[in-house]
N, C-alpha and C positions, 0 to 999 in steps of 0.2 A: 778568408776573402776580405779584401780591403778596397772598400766601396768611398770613391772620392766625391764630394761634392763638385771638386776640377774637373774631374774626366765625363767625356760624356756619356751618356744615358739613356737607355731606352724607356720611353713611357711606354707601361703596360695598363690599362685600367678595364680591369675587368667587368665592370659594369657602369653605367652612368650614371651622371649623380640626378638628384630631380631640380625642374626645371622651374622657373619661376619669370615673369614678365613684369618690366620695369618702363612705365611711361613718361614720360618729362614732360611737366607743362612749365615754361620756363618765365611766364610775367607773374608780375605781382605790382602793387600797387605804387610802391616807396621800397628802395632798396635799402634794406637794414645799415649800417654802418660796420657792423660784425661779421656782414654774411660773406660766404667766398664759395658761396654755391653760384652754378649758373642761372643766376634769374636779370631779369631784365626788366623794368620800370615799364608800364604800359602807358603809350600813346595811343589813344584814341581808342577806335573798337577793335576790338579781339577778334581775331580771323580763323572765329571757331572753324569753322567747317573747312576751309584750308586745311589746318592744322592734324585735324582728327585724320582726313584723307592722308596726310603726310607720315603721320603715324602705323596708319593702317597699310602704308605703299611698304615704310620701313619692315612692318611685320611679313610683309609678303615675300619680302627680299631676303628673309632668313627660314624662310619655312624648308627648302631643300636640307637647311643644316640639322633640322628640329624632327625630320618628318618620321610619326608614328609613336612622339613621347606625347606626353601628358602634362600641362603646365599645372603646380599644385599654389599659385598665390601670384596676387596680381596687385600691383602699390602705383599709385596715381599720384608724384612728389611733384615737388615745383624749386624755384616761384610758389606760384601758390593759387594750386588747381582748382579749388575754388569761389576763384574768377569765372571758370567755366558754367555754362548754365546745365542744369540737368539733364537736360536733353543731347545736349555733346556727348555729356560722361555716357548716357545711356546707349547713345550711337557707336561712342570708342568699343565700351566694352561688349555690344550685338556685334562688332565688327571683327574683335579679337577671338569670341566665343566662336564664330562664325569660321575660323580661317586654324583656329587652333584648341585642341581638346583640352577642357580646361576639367579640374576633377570637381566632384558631384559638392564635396565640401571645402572649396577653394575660398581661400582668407584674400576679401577687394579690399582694400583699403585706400585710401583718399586722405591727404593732406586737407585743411581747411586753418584759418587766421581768423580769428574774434573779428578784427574789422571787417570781415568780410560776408558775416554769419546770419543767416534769418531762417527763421524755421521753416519756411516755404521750402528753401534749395538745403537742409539738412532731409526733410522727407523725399525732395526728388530724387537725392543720391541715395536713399535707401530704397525706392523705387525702381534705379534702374541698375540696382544689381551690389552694390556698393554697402558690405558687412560690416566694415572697420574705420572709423572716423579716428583722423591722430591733428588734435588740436594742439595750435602753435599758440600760449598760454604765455610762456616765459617764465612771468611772473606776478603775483596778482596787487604791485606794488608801485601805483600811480607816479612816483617818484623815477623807481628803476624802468618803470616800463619807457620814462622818456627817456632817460640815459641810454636807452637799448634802441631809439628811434622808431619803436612800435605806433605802428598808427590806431592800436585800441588802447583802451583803459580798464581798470582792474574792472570796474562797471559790466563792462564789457566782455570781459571775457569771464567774469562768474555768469552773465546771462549765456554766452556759448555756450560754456559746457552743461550747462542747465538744460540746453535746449538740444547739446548733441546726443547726452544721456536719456531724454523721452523719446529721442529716433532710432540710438543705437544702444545693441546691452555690450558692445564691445570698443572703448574711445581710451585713447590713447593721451596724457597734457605732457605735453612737453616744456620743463620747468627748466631755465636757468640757475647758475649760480657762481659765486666768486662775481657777483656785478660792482659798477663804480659805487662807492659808499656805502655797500652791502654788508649789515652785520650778521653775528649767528646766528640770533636770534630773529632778523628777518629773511634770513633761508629756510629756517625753519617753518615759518610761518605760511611760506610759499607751497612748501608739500605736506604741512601738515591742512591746507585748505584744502589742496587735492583729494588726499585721501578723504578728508571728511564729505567731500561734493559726492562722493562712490564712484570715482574713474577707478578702472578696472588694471590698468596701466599707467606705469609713469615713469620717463625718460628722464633723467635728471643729467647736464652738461655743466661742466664748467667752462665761462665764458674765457674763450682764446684769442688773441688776436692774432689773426692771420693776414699773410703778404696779400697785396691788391685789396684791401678792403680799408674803408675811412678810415676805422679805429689803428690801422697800420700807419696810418699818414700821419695820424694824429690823435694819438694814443690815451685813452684816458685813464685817472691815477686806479687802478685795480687796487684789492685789497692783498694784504702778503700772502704767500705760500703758505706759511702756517697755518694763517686764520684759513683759507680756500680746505687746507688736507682736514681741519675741523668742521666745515662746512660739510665733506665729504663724508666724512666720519658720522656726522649728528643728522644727515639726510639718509645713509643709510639704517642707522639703528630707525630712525621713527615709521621708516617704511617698513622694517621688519620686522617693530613690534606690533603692524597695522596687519599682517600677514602678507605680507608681498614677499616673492619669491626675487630674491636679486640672482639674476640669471646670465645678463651680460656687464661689462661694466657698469653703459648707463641706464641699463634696462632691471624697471622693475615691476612684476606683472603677479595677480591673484592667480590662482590657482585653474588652470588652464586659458590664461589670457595673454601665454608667449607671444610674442609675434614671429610668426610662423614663416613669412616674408625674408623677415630681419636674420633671423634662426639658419636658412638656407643660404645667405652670406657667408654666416659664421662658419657654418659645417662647408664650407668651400664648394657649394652646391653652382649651377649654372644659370645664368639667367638672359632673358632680351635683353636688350636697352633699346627701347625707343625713345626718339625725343630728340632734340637739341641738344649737345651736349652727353647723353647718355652714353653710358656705358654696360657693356656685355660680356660675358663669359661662356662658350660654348665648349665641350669637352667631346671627343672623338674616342676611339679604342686606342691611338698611339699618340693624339696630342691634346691640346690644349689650347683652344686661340679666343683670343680678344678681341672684341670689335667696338669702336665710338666715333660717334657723331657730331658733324660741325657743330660748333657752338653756338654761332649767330641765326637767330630765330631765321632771320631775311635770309641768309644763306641755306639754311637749311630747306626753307620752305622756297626755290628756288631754284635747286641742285641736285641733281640725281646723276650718279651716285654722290651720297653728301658722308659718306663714313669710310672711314681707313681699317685695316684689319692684320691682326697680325699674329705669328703663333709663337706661345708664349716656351722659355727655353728651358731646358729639365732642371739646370742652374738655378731657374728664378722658382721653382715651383717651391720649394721648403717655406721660402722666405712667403712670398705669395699663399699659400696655406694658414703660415701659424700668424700672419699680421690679423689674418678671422678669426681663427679657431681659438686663437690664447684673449680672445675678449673674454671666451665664455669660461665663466668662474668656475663652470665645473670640470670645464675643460673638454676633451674629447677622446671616445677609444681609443685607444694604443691601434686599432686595423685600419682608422679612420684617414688617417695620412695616405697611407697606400691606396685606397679604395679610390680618394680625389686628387691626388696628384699621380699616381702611375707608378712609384718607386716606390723601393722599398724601405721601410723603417732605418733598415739600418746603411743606409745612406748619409742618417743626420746623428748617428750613435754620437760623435765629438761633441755637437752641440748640443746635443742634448743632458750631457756629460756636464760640461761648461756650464750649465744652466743650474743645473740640481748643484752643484759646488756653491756656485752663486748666490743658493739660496733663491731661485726666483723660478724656480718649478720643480715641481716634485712630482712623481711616478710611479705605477704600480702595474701589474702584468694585464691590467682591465684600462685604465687612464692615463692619460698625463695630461697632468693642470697646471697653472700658473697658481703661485704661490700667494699670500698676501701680500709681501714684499714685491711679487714680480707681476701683480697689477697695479701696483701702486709708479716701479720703476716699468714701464713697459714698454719703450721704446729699448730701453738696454737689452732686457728681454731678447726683444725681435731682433735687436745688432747683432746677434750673434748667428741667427739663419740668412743675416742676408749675402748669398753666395753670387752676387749678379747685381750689375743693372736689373732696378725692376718698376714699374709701374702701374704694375697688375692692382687695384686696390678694392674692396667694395664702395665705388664712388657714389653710388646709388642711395646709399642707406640712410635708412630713415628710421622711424619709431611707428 
């Protein structure tokens, strides 16, 4: 049998994947120069209670598609949710628990920014339901934190995490690297403070510059490739020899502190999107479809219906799979493919062929993973499944 990627396809998926809910809170204070996420600089007061109602309308409008699953992880990203006072978060999520079953040991997590941080609204968000704190850190490096247009200082964000670690035993830093005039040795220094504060997690990026953002307009002088792939190199040895499990590219977490959120991306699992801007993944027994949301706060909080929807095509589904699944360094079961996209394995036999030649993934009758070589080139990697127009991405994700 000679199974084309060209020809078309019937999705079959035998069971569905689990489900997980993604809320957007889209202000923040100062828009980074790096960022190209949808967030939006706040004027004046925050129209919490709008908002959360907007949220909670959106959640309503997809309960027909969801009804009778089980939501197992709930992420509250921005902008930078933070902003929001306790009592929203608390309202969001009585409103989500209210409307959808969520499981007895569900992973909330919450974004939160050093500039934004006081012990008062770390204990409310542990209060009203909120397990997992993922602190936006960068770097704890006075210098680089203004080259990054961060509105705190190293000051500042050792007192966070200080403070998010006596409210939470589960906090996430998320560390930059490759910054403007960044040496190895102050990479190092960056997640060797991590570690030593006892965050339980730790996201480590290399800073990109991406289209629509300042740093695309007006680019500032980065350090080479080289030094960046040794930056990479010397952040992951000192994580690993601190015990972190490096698990996804830039994820690296103790000994059951995955994020379990992030995890259900990767494994090509489904989730809401709420929010402005957000994005969705719902999966059926014969398809696959997409759904996201205007991007303009005003518009959205303005606009019913504010989201377009689409189902996604058996073409795009390989490519759409292994752009998650090949983060994770260990890869995923060889059944894994078929389970969340609907076809069968041996649909992508050619590329995956191409691939092990390449040298950028390797295989066995239990896994297949990307290679050291094929996380390192990963974009080449995924060239080779993309059988489509595709768009499908985890736009969501976060740490």
């Amino acid at each position: 049998m000679n199974i084309s990627l060209q020809s078309p396809q019937a999705i079959r998926l035998t069971a569905l994947p689990p489900l997980s809910v993604y809320a957007h809170l889209p202000w923040c204070v100062r828009k980074c120069p790096y960022c190209d996420f949808n967030s939006h600089e706040r004027g004046g007061e925050l129209p919490e209670a709008a908002y959360v109602d907007a949220l909670l309308a959106d959640l309503e409008s997809l309960l027909p598609e969801v009804w009778g699953r089980r939501a197992r992880s709930v992420f509250i990203g921005g902008g930078t949710p933070s902003l929001f006072s306790p009592g929203a978060v608390d309202r969001l999520l009585c409103g989500i628990r209210a409307r959808l079953p969520l499981a007895p040991d569900a992973e909330i997590t919450l974004e939160a920014n050093p500039g934004t941080a006081e012990a008062g609204r770390f204990r409310g968000y542990r209060g009203a339901g909120v397990n997992r704190l993922s602190l936006g850190v960068q770097s704890f490096c006075d210098a680089h934190l203004r080259a990054l247009g961060r509105i705190h200082d190293a000051a500042e964000a050792r007192c966070a995490l200080d403070m998010a670690l006596r409210c939470f035993d589960n906090v996430n830093v998320d560390l930059m690297y490759g910054l403007p005039g960044q040496t190895l040795k102050e990479a190092c220094t960056d997640v060797r403070e991590a570690i030593a504060a006892g965050a339980p997690h730790v996201s480590a990026y290399q800073l990109a510059i991406e289209p629509n953002t300042a740093f695309f307009r007006h680019s500032p002088e980065l350090p080479p490739h080289d030094l960046c792939a040794d930056m990479q190199d010397a952040i992951e040895a000192a994580l690993g020899a601190a015990g972190f499990e490096h698990y996804e590219i830039s994820a690296f977490a103790r000994a059951g502190r995955r994020c379990g959120h992030n995890l259900n991306y990767w494994e090509f699992g489904d989730y809401l999107g709420l929010g402005a801007g957000a994005h969705g993944k719902i999966s059926f027994s014969d398809r696959v479809t997409r759904h996201e949301r205007v991007k303009q706060p005003d518009h959205y909080l303005s606009s019913r219906p504010n989201f377009q929807e689409r189902e996604v095509e058996a073409k795009e589904l390989p490519f759409e799979f292994m752009l998650n699944a090949l983060r994770l360094v260990e890869g995923f079961p060889s059944e894994l493919f078929s389970l969340r996209s609907g076809l069968p394995l041996l649909s992508i036999e050619k590329q995956l062929l191409d691939a092990e030649r390449k040298d950028l993934l390797e295989r066995d009758w239990r896994r297949i993973r990307p290679t050291a070589r094929g996380r390192r080139f990963l974009n080449e990697l995924l060239g080779l499944f993309l059988g489509g127009e595709s768009e499908g991405r985890a736009r969501n994700a976060r740490a």
